[in-house]
Structure formats: structure tokens, C-alpha cells
N, C-alpha and C positions, 0 to 999 in steps of 0.2 A: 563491506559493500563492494559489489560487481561493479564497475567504474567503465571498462571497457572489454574490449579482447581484437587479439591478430590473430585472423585466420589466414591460412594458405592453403588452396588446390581444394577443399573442402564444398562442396555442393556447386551454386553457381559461383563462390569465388576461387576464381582463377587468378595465379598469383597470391602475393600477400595484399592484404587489406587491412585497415585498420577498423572497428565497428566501436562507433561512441554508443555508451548506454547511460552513465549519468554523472555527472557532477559533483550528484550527494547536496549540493549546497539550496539546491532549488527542488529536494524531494528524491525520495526515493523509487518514486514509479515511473517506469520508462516508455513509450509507448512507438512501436514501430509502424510508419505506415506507407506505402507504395503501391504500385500497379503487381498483378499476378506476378512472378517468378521473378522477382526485384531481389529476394533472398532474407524477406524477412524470417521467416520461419528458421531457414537456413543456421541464423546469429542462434535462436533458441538451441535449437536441436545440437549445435556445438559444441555451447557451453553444457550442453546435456551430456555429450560424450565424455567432454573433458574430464564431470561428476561419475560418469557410469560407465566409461566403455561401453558403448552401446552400439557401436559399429561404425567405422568408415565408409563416406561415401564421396569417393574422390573427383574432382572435376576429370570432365574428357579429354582438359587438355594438358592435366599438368602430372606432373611423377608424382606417385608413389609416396617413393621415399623420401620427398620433401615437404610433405603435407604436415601440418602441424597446427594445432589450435592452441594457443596462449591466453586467457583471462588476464587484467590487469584489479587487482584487489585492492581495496583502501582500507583498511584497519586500528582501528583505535586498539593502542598500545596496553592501554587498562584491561583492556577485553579477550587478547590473545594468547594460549594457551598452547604449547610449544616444548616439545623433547629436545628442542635445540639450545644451545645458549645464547644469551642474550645480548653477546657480542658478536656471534653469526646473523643473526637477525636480523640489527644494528649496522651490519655492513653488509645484506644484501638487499637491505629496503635505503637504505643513503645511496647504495650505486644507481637503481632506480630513481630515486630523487633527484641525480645528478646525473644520469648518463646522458652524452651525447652523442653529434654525430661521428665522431671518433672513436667510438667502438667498433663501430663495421664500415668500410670503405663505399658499399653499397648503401648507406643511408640518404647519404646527401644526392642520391640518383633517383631515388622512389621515394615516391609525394606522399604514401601513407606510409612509410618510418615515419618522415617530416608530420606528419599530421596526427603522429602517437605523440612523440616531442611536444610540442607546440599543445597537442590536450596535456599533457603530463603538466607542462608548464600554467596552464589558465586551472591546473587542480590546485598549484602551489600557492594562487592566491585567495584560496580561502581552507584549506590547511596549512598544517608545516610537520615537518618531518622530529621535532621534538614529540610530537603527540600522536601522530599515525605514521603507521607503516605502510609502505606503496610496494607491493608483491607482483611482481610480472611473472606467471608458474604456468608451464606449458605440458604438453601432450604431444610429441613427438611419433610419425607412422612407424609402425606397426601400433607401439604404446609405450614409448619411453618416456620415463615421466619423470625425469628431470632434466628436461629440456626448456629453454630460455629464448626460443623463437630467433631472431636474427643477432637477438645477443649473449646468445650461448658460448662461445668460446670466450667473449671478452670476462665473461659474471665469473667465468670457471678459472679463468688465468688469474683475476682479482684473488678470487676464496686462495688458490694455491698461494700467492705473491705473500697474504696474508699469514699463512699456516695452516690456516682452518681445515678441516677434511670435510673436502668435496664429498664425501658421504652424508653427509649433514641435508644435503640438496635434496635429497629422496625422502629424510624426514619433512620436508616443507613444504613439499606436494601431499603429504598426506598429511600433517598437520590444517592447511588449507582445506582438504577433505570433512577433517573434523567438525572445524570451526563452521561450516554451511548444512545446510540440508538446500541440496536443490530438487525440486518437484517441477515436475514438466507435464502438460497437460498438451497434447495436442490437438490439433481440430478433430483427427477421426479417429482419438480414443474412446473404448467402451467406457460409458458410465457408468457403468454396472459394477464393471474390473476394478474400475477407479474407487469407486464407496465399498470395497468389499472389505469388514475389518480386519481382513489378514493381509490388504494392498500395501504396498511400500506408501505410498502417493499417500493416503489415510492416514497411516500411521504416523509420516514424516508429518501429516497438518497435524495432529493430534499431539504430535511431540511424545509420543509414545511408541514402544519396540511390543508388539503383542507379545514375543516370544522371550523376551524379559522379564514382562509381566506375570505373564504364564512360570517362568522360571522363576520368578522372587515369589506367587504367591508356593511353591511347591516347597523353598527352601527355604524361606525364612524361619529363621529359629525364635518361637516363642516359648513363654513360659506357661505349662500350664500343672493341673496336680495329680501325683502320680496314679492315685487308683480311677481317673478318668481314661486313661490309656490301660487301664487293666493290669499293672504293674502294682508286685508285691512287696518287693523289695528294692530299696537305693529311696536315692533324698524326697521328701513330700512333691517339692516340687521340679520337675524335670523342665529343660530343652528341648523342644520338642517343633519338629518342622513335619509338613505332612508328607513328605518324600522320605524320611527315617521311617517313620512310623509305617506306612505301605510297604518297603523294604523287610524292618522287625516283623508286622505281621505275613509277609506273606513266609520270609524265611522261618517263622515257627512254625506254619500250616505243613513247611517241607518236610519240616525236623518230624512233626506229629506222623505226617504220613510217612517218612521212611523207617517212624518206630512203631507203626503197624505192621508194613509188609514185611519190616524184620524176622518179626514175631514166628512166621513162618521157615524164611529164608534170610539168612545175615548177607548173602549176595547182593541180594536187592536193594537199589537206590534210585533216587531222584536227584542226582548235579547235574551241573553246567558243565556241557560238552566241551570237548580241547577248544582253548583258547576264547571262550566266551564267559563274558563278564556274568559273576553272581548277582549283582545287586540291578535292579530298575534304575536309569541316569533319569534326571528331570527332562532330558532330550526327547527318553523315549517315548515319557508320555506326552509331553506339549506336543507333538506332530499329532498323539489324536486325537488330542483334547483341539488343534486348531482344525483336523479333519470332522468331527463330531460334533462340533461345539459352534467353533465359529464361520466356518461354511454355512453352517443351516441357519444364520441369523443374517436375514436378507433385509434390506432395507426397501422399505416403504412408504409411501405417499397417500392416504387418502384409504387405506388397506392393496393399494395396488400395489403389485412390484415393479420396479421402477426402471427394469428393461421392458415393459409391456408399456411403459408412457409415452408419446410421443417423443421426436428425437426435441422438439425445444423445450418439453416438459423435463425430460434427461437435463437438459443443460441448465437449464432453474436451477433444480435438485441439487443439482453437482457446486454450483455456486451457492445457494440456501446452506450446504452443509460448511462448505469451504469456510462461507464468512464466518457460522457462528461457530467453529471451532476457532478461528485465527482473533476472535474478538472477546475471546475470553480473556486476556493479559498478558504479561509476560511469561514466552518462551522460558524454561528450564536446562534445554540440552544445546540444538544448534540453531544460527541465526538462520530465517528460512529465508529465501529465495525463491516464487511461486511464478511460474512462466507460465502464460496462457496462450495458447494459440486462438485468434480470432473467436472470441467469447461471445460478439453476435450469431453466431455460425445458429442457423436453424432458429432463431426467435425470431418473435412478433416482432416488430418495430414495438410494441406498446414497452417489452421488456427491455430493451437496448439499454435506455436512460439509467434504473436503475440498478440493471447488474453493472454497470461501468463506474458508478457511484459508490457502489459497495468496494468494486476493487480499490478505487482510489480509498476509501475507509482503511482498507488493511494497510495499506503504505502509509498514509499520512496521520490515520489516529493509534494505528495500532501498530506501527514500526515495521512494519515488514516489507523487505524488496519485492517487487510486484514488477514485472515483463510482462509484454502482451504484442503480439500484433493486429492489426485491424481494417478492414476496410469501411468502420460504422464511424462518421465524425462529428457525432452530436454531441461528444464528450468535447472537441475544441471550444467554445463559447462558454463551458463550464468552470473545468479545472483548471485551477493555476498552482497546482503545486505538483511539480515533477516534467519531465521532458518528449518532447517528441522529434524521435531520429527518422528521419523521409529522407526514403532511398528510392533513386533510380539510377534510370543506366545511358541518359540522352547520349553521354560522354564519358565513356566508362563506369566504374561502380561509383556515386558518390553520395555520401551521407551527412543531412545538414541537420546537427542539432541547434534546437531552440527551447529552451525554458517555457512552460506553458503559461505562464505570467504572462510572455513577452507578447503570445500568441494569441490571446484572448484581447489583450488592448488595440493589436497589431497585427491581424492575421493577412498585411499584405508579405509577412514573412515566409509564405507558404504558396503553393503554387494555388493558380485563382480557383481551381476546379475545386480542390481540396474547401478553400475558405468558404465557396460557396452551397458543397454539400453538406458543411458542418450543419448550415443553420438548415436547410432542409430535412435534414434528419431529427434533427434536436425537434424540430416544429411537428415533424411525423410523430415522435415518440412521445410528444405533448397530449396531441393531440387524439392518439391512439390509446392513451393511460384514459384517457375524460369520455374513450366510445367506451371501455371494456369494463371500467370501475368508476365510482366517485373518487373525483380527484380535482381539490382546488389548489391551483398552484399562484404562488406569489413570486415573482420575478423583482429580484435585486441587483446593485450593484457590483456589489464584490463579499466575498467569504465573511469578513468582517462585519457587511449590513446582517449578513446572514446569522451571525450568532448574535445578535441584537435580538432581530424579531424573533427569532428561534423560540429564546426564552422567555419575550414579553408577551406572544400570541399564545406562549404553553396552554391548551383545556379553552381556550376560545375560537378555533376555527377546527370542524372536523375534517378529517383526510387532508391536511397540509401539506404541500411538497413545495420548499423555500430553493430555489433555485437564483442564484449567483450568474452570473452575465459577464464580470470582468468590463465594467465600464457603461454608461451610458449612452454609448456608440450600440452598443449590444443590443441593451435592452427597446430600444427603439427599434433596431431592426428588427427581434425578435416579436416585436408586438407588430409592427409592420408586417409580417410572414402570417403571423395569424388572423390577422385582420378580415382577409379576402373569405377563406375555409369559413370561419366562423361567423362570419356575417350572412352566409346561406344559410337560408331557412330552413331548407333539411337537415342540416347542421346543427342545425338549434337544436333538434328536435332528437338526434341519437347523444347531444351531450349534458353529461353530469359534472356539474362543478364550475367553476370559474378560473379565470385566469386575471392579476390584477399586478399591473407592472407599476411599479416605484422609483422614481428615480431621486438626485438631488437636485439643487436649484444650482447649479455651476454658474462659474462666471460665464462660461459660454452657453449662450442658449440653442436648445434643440429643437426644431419645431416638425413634428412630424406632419404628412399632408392630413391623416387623417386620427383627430385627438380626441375624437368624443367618443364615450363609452359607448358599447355595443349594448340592446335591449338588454335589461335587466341584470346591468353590470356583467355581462358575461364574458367581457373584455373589456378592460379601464387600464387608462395609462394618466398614471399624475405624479405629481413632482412636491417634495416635502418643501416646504415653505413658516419657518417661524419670524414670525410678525409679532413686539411688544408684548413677548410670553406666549402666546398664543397659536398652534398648528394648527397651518389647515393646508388640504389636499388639493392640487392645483390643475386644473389643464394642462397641458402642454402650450398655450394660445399664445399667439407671437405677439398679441393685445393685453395681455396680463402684466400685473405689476413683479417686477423679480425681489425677492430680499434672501441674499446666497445662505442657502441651510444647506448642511450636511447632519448623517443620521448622529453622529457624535455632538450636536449640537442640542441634541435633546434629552442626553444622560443628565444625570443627577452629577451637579455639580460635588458635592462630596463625595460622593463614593468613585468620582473620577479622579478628583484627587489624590483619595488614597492608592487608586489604581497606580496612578501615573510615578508616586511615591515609589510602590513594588517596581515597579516593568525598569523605573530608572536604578533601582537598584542592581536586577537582575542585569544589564543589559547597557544602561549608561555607563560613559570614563566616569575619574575620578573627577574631573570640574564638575561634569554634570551631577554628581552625586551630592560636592558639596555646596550646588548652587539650590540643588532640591532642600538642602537641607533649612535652608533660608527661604523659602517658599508656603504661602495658606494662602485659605478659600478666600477670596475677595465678600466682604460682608456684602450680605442680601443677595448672596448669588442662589438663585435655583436652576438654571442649566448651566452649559458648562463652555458657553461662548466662544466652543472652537474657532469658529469661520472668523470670528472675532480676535483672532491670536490669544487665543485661550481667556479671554476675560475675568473667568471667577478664579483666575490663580493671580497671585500677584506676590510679589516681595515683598519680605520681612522689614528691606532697609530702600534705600535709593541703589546703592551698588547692585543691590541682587534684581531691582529690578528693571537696571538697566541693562541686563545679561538674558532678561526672560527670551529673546527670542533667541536665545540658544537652545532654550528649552521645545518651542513651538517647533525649529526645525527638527528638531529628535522625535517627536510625534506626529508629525507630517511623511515620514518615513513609510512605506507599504509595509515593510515587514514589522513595522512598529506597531502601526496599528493594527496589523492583526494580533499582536501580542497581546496588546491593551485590550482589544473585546474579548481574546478568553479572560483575562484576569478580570476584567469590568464583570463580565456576567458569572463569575465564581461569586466575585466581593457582593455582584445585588444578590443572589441566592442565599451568602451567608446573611447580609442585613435583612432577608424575611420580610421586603418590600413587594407592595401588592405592586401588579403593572402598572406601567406612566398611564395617565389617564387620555395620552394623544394617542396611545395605542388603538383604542377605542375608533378612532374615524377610519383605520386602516380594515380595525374586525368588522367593522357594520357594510365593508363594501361586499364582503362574502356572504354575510347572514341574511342581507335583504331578501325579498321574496324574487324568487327564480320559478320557471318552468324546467323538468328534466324529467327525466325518466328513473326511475328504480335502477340503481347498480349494487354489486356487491362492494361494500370498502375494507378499508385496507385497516382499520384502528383510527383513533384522533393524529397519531402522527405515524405519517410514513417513512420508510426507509428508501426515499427515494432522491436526497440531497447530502451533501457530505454534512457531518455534526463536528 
């Protein structure tokens, strides 16, 4: 994992800099955002160099020959794949774990050394150095590439003090090479370039080398039977690759004809000129088998080709292809690394939403590092899994990372401007998905309510888009935002689909000014509410009775059980393992009495259940509970349980009769919320 990197003299950074990109502990997707020539772009395009040489471009005001770009690596030890030995490794990922300001004199004088230190240090408390490896591997100007950024001389005095040969250093930059594929897309790349099966960018999502391909299908040696290759003599069945076989027949075709023109004259022949190889290389044909072959196979859309689409038709396309290559499973070669420059560039507002849902899909469901910068912030109010580094320059360069968890409950962490275009846009892109197509979207609380209904509204609501909010602060304001738009009449009248915001019943109550649904449910905001068995759907009304329900409150008591069984296995100490182990369903329980400190569980003895609220604080946990609803909605898919039948007051707020117009939809579920 890309963890961070020091750049110096490089684009707008002047001087050295330190640039945070992720943690790792809070996701893998990073997302850069600031005012024009802030230098987001700048951070990608480095690490690009770093990958590719792909050219220097030095600030105005600084040398040359001190410019250097440094990436900081996090690596699990299992995974790393190395010409080096395992005692050089060993002691140049502990020097990194351990360096300090004592390495270079200059450290303790410049506030990003101190601010590499100090991230290094908030990395150490959620790894450790018995299980990952911490690689600080730079890029030195012109292009020396075992350069160690500000702590070059001390990393190289250590390898020497050691024994080791400082040669070892140049394998580990290119080992580091190995182990990545980094892919950089920038804002004013062709898409055309970009999808062409012979592009690196393609091949690298594809996790495939054409020209490998091309060379294994030429050379592999099969078996097949001799008189099918026209051979009379030797074993029935031969070894046979189609690059031998091209070779033998064409060198027979030679033999034949130069024992024609013999016939005449013994002078005469047909060889290879001084110094030119007899046989065909698999080289020579893959270039025109990729000139022939694969140049002419253009990629398409609709039968159009896809430089002739508009430029945000292009960038659909480009992303359409992306995801479903990267969503096919596990990589086979290197871990990828996918850098986007501002992925709204050229779309609709209606698109925004969910191409920025799909990328967070590659990072968080499907592993992969995902970089982006952006000026589009509908995505804050959504995501909470991965970080956002906001750079400016009020007072030199400075970079404030935040966890998007933290940012979605809390977005006074961000400057107001920022907070306050997120939900402007999140609302644009709502609302522009419901003029363009049918689109009923359901608004929840957090990720977790999200894999709930996900799977109990499955084949009951058409064109679904389950959107997550990060809190009930959220989703009020977000229902607040739409309120006004959607309550004009002309409004009415270009939209398809509904919007139906859900909250829980908290201990603190929320009362928005305005809680009654818009005509024909086209806007509702209610609050789950279980009462004596019994859901039901609530106002917002500061006149209502409260009894505190959360969506956990309405699973099935046994099959949360067993949930809660697995997740404490997985993921509990040893107390709490073996206090589970003393642990069952409380007779006659049918839901699962979270709000209640879990009520349908209860202890085997008096001791174990006078320990139960060890248990309930372990499940109150965010990252707990998201744990528990994938394992919950796996365990009801295996039990082949029809939906809860509260589901039902939630499906009947979409299905009632509505006024709209004809739109084209997208399928019964969209790919327009994370899964």
C-alpha cells in the first residue's frame, strides 16, 4: 500500500513536502481535494514518475539537482517478493520503523521531516513492524534510483555498519516496481488511447501483458499426433508449439525451392544474409499480429466508436470498462494502484454519484488502491471508508488528512465551503439521476443499514439506489435540500421515481421544520419505530411518541446470534471468546433487542451474565457493526429466509401510485451505491 511520499522542487512543490495519502487502516481510497493549482494533480503525476520516468518537471524555484520524489510503502510481509535477503529487507524496513530525527541535522528544522515522523508514527499504531514492512524508495534528478530522500546518507551508512552490500538498494527499487502496477489516468487523457487493447493503462487493469499472450499462445508446447502436422516419421505423438511448426514449414518450403532452382544450377540459393537469423522469433510476429490484429479491434459503444462519443460519454466508457475489469476478483500479477484525475471532468451532474461509487467499489469491495482528485463533493456525505487529503496554500503548502468516517458525521472538519457543496451536489446528482432515468432512491443511515435493506428489499423496489448518509444529522439535511426543488410543480412533473429517507428513533430527537411527505410519497422522511413486536413508520413530529429502535433491532434474533458467535470469533480477545462461549438466545425471543442491550442473548450461568455488557460494548463498536451486517446478511441468504415482513411498510412507500413521466431505467438494482 502507497501510504504516503516526499516530494521536493517537483511541480508546485517547492522545497521538500510531505503528502499523506492513506493510513490503510480506514481504506484504501484516497481522495485529494483543493482550489486549482493547490497540487493535487502534482502528488499523482509524481508517484507516476517515480513508476515510469515519465519526465521531470521542476519547480521555478528550486535546483535541479536536488529534486527527488520518495513514495513511503506499507507492505505485508506474506505478500513481498524480493532478490534481496531477508535480513536486508529486515533492516531497512526497522530503520524506517525507527528512524528519527537523528538522522539528518535538518530534520528537527523543517515541519514536514516532523510531519513524515509523526505520520510514520500514528502508522505504528495500527500495524507493527513483525508483519509489514515500511519502505521509504525514492527517485533522485536526473533518475537515480536508490535514493532515500533526506535520509540517504544515514539508510546507506547503517547497510555499510551492517555488511550488507549497498548494491542490494537498487534491487529494492525495482523489486517495489514489481510488486505495483501503477496506472495513471489523467484529466486530459485520450480515451480512446486509454481502451486500446495494446495500451499499458488496459492491459495493466486487465492484469494482462498482450505481448506475453501473444508470445505463450506462439510458444507453448502442446501435444498433438504426428501425421496432423504431416510428419512421417519419429514418435505418434510430437511437441508441438505453433512458432516450431511455422519455422519447420516454412524452412521446408526453402529446402524444396532451393532443390528446384538446383536442378538447373547448384549455385543457386535461398539463405539468410550475414549476420541474420534463420528462424522467425515469436517477436517477430507478435508486432504484427498486435499491428493487424489488435489495432483494428476498436472498441465500441452502442456500434459507435468511442472517440466519436461525446467527451462525458468518453469518460463513462472509460470508467464502465475500468470497473468491470477490476470487479472480476483477484489480481494474479501486481497489486494495482489506479490514479484518476478528477473523474467528474466533463459529466452530467446526473453521473457524478455513481461513477464515484463505483470507484470507492474497487477499493473497498474489491481491494484495490484507488487515488483521485476532485472538485465534485457529493461523494463527502456518502463514503466512509478511505481518506480525504485538502490541500491549500493560505500559509504555505499544507495537507490535513481526515478519515471519511470522521467526515461524514463531522464535516465541520473541513472548510465550510467544502461541507456545504458536498450536499449541493450529492442533491444535484439526486436529483438529475430522477429527470434523466427512473430512479427510486432510499436514504439511510450508515453502510450497515445499507446491507440490511440491500438484501431484504432484493426484487421489491424497481431501480433502487440505497444511499448511506453517515448519520442522521445527514439525512435530514439531505431531505431538507430536496424538499424545496421537489416540492415545485414543474418538478413534479419532469421526475421519475421517489426518494424515501429512513432514519432511527435515537435518543436524541430530530425534528425537521418540514416532515410530511411531499404528494404521492415523492419525498417521505420517517423514523423506524418498534413498539411491543410491532414496526411502524414514523413522522419526524416533535408530538409523537418515541420508543428508541435501531435497524439491528429488527433482525432475527437467531440468526444474530449465530452472527454475533462468528464476528466474536473472528475478531473478539480471548475473554470475549470465552464468555460467547457461555452465551444463547433468550427463550421467545424474535428480534434481537439490541437498543435493549441485546435482550434475546443472555447467559448460560449468573457469572456469564453478569459479563454480558462486555459483550454489548463489542457490538456497539462502528467497525463492529459493520462487520456483523455482512456476516448477518450472508447467514440470512444461507437460512433461505423469505424478507422480515416490516420490510413491507418500507416497499409500499415506493410502489403506491405516483404521477411521472416514461424514463429509461437502469435494471431492478442499480449500481449506483456501494454493495
Amino acid at each position: 500500500m502507497l501510504v504516503g511520499c516526499l516530494i521536493k522542487h517537483f511541480k508546485v512543490y517547492e522545497n521538500v513536502v510531505f503528502t499523506p495519502i492513506t493510513r490503510g487502516i480506514d481504506g484504501a481510497l484516497s481522495v485529494f481535494t483543493g482550489n486549482n493549482g493547490v497540487g493535487k494533480s502534482s502528488i499523482l503525476e509524481a508517484v507516476d514518475h517515480f513508476f515510469h520516468q515519465t519526465g521531470w518537471v521542476i519547480n521555478n524555484n528550486g535546483k535541479k539537482q536536488d529534486a527527488y520524489i520518495a513514495p513511503l510503502f506499507l507492505i505485508p510481509k506474506a505478500d513481498f517478493k524480493s532478490s534481496s535477503s531477508n535480513d536486508f529487507l529486515e533492516l531497512v524496513s526497522q530503520y524506517f520503523w525507527d528512524v528519527s530525527e537523528s538522522a539528518n541535522s535538518s530534520i528537527s528544522q523543517n515541519k514536514s521531516l516532523q510531519e513524515f515522523l509523526s505520520y510514520r508514527d500514528s502508522i505504528k499504531k495500527s500495524y507493527k513492524s513483525e508483519t509489514h514492512y515500511l519502505f521509504l524508495v525514492g527517485v533522485k534528478y536526473p533518475n537515480e534510483t536508490n535514493h532515500f530522500a533526506t535520509f540517504d546518507s544515514d539508510i546507506k551508512k547503517t547497510i555499510e555498519e551492517s555488511s550488507h552490500d549497498e548494491g542490494q538498494l537498487q534491487n529494492l527499487y525495482k523489486d517495489i516496481k514489481d510488486h505495483y502496477s501503477y496506472v495513471y489516468i489523467p484529466v486530459e487523457s485520450s480515451t480512446q488511447e486509454v481502451l486500446n487493447l495494446e495500451s499499458f493503462e488496459l492491459q495493466e487493469l486487465m492484469d494482462k501483458d498482450v505481448l506475453d499472450e501473444i508470445d505463450n499462445i506462439l510458444t507453448k508446447k502442446i501435444k498433438v499426433p504426428r501425421d496432423s502436422l504431416g510428419l512421417k516419421n519419429g514418435p505418434a505423438v510430437v511437441n508441438f508449439s505453433p512458432l516450431d511448426h511455422i519455422n519447420s514449414s516454412l524452412n521446408e518450403f526453402i529446402k524444396e525451392a532451393n532443390k528446384s532452382i538446383q536442378l538447373l544450377e547448384k549455385k543457386y540459393s535461398f539463405s539468410p544474409a550475414k549476420n541474420q537469423k534463420k528462424n522467425l522469433s515469436a517477436q517477430d510476429i507478435r508486432d504484427r499480429v498486435l499491428e493487424e490484429y489488435f489495432s483494428k479491434k476498436i472498441l465500441k459503444k452502442d456500434n459507435k466508436i468511442i472517440e466519436n462519443l461525446s467527451s462525458g460519454e468518453q469518460r463513462i466508457a472509460l470508467f464502465d470498462i475500468a470497473y468491470s475489469l477490476l470487479s472480476q476478483g483477484k489480481r494474479t500479477n501486481k497489486n494495482l494502484i489506479l490514479a484518476i484525475d478528477e473523474p467528474e471532468a466533463s459529466m452530467h451532474m446526473s453521473q457524478c454519484y455513481r461513477q464515484f461509487i463505483r470507484l470507492s467499489e474497487v477499493s473497498r469491495k474489491f481491494g484495490h488502491q484507488v487515488l483521485m482528485t476532485t472538485h465534485w463533493y457529493g461523494f463527502l456525505p456518502v463514503l466512509d471508508v478511505g481518506y480525504i487529503n485538502h490541500i491549500d496554500h493560505l500559509d504555505g503548502i499544507q495537507i490535513a488528512q481526515h478519515p471519511l468516517k470522521s467526515v461524514t458525521s463531522d464535516q465541520k472538519t473541513l472548510p465550510d465551503e467544502i461541507s456545504l457543496k458536498s450536499m449541493f451536489d450529492l442533491v444535484s446528482s439526486v436529483i438529475g439521476m430522477m429527470r434523466s432515468e427512473t430512479a427510486n432512491w432510499l436514504v439511510c443511515e450508515g453502510v450497515d443499514d445499507q446491507f440490511y435493506l440491500k438484501e431484504f428489499l432484493k426484487g421489491k423496489v424497481k431501480n433502487l439506489c440505497i444511499l448511506p448518509m453517515g448519520g442522521i444529522d445527514n439525512v435530514v439535511k439531505l431531505y431538507n435540500y430536496l424538499y424545496t426543488p421537489l416540492a415545485e410543480k414543474n418538478e413534479e412533473k419532469s421526475i421519475s421515481g421517489k426518494v424515501v429517507c429512513i432514519t432511527d428513533t435515537d435518543n436524541r430527537p430530530v425534528h425537521p421544520a418540514n416532515y410530511k411527505s411531499l404528494k404521492d410519497n415523492l419525498l417521505t422522511l420517517r423514523r423506524l419505530q418498534l413498539k411491543d413486536g410491532d414496526l411502524s413508520l414514523v413522522d419526524l413530529n416533535p408530538n409523537t411518541i418515541r420508543h428508541i429502535t435501531v435497524i439491528e433491532d429488527l433482525l432475527d434474533a437467531e440468526i444474530f446470534f449465530k452472527t454475533i458467535s462468528s464476528v466474536v470469533a473472528d475478531f473478539g480477545n480471548d475473554s470475549l471468546k470465552d464468555l460467547m462461549k457461555n452465551m444463547k438466545v433468550a427463550e421467545n425471543s424474535t428480534y434481537t433487542g439490541f437498543s435493549n442491550s441485546i435482550d434475546s442473548i443472555e447467559g448460560k450461568d449468573m457469572q456469564s451474565h453478569k459479563r454480558k455488557s462486555e459483550l454489548v460494548e463489542f457490538v456497539a463498536r462502528h467497525d463492529i457493526k459493520y462487520k456483523i451486517s455482512e456476516v448477518y446478511v450472508e447467514k440470512f441468504k444461507d437460512a433461505g429466509k423469505e424478507s422480515p415482513e416490516w420490510i413491507e411498510s418500507i416497499s409500499s412507500l415506493f410502489n403506491s401510485a405516483t404521477s411521472s413521466t416514461n424514463k429509461s431505467s437502469q435494471g431492478a438494482h442499480q449500481s449506483c451505491a456501494p454493495a
